[in-house]
C-alpha positions as a Markdown table, in Angstrom:
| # | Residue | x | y | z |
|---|---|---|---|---|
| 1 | Unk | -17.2 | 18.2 | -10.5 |
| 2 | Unk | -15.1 | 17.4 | -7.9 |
| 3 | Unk | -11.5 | 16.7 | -8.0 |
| 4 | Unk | -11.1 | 12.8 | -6.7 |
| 5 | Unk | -7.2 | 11.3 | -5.8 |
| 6 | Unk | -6.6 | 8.3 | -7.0 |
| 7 | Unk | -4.1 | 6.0 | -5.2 |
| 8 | Unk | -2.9 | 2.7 | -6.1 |
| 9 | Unk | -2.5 | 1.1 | -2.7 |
| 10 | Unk | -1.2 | -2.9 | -2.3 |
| 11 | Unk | -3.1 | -3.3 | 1.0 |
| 12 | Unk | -6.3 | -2.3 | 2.2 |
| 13 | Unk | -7.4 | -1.7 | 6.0 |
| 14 | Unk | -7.5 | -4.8 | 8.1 |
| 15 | Unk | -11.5 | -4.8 | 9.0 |
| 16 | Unk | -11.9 | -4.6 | 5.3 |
| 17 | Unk | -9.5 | -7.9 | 4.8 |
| 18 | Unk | -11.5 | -9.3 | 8.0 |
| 19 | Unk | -14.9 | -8.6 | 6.1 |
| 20 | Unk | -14.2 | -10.2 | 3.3 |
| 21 | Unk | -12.2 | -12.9 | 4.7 |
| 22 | Unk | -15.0 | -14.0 | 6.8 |
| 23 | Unk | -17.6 | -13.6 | 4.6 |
| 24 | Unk | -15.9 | -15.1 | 1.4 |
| 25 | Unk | -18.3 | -18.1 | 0.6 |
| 26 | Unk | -21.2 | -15.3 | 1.1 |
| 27 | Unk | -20.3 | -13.0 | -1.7 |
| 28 | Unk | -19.2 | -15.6 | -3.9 |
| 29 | Unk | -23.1 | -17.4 | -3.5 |
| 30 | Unk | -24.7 | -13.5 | -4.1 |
| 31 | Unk | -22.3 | -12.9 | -7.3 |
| 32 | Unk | -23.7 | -16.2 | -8.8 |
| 33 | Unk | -27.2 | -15.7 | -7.4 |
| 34 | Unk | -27.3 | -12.2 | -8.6 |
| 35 | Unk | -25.5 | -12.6 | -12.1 |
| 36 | Unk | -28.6 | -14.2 | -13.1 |
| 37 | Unk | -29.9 | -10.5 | -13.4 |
| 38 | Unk | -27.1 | -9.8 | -15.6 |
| 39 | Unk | -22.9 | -8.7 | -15.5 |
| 40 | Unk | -22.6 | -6.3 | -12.4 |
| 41 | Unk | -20.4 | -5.6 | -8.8 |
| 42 | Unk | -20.9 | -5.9 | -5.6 |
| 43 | Unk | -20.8 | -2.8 | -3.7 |
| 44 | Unk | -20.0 | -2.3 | 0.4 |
| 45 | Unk | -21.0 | 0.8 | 2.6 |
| 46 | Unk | -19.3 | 0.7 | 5.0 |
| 47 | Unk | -19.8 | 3.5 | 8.6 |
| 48 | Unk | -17.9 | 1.9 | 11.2 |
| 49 | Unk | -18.3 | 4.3 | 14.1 |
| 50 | Unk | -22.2 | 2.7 | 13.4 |
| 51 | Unk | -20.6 | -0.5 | 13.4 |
| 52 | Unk | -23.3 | -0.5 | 10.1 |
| 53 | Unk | -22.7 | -2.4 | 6.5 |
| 54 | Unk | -24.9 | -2.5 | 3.3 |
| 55 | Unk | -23.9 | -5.4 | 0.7 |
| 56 | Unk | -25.4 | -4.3 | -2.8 |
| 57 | Unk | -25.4 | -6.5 | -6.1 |
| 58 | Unk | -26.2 | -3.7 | -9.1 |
| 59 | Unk | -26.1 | -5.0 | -12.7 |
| 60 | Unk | -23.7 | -2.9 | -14.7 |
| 61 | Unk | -26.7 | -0.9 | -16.0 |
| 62 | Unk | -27.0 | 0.0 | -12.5 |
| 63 | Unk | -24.0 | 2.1 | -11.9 |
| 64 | Unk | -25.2 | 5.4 | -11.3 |
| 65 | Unk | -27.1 | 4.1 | -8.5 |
| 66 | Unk | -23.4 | 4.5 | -6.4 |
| 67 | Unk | -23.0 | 8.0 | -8.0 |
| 68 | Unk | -20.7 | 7.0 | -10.5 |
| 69 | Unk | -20.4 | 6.6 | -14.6 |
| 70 | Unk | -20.2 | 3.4 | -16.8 |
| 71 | Unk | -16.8 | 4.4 | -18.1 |
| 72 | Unk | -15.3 | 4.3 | -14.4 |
| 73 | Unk | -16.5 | 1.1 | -14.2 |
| 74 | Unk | -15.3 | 0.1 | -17.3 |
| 75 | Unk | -12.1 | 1.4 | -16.8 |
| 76 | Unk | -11.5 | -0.9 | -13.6 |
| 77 | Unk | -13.2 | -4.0 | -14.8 |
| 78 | Unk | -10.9 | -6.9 | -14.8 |
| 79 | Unk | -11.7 | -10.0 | -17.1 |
| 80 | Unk | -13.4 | -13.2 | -15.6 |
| 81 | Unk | -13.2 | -10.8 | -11.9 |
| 82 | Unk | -16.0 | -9.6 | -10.0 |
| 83 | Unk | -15.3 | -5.8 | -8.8 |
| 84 | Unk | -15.6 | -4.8 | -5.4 |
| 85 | Unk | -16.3 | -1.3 | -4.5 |
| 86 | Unk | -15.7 | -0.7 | -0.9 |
| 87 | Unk | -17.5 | 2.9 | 0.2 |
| 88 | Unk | -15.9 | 4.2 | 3.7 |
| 89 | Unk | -18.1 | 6.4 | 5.0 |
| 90 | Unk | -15.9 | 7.6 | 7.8 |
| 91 | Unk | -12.5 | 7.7 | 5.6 |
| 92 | Unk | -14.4 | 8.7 | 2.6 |
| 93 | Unk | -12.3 | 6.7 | 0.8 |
| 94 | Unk | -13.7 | 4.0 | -1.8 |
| 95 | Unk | -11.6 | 0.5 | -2.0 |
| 96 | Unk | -11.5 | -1.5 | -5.1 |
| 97 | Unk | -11.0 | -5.5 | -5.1 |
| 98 | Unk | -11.6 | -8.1 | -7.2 |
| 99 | Unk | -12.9 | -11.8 | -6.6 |
């Protein structure tokens, strides 16, 4: 397995903040829309140099779809938040927020 650094950081980079900033009221609708399916995240690839973006809803049964495990998403679940995993392609870097 490889070895993955974790690092608490209070700020994330200002395109992301843009993003989501800008596109608030749009993740909030597919969070509702999409909860219908069941409990879950949203998930964001990001490749800027592409100037490309893929918004995903996956239903916590859906994890491994992102190459991950139910317990990491357990362990960063927040109650009554929505998790947002943020993938930077070109950073290779992954972003967590909550909604």
């Amino acid at each position: 397995m490889e070895n993955v650094n974790v690092n608490v950081v209070e700020s994330v980079p200002e395109y992301i903040t843009t993003f989501i900033n800008n596109n608030y009221e749009t993740i909030k609708n597919i969070i509702e829309e999409e909860k219908e399916r069941g409990d879950g995240f949203i998930y964001i690839d990001i490749h800027v140099k592409e100037n490309k973006l893929n918004l995903l809803y996956f239903t916590n049964e859906e994890v491994s779809n992102i190459g991950t495990t139910k317990e990491f998403l357990e362990s960063v679940n927040v109650e009554n938040k929505t998790t947002i995993i943020i993938n930077d392609n070109e950073y290779k870097t992954r972003f967590i927020l909550y909604i």
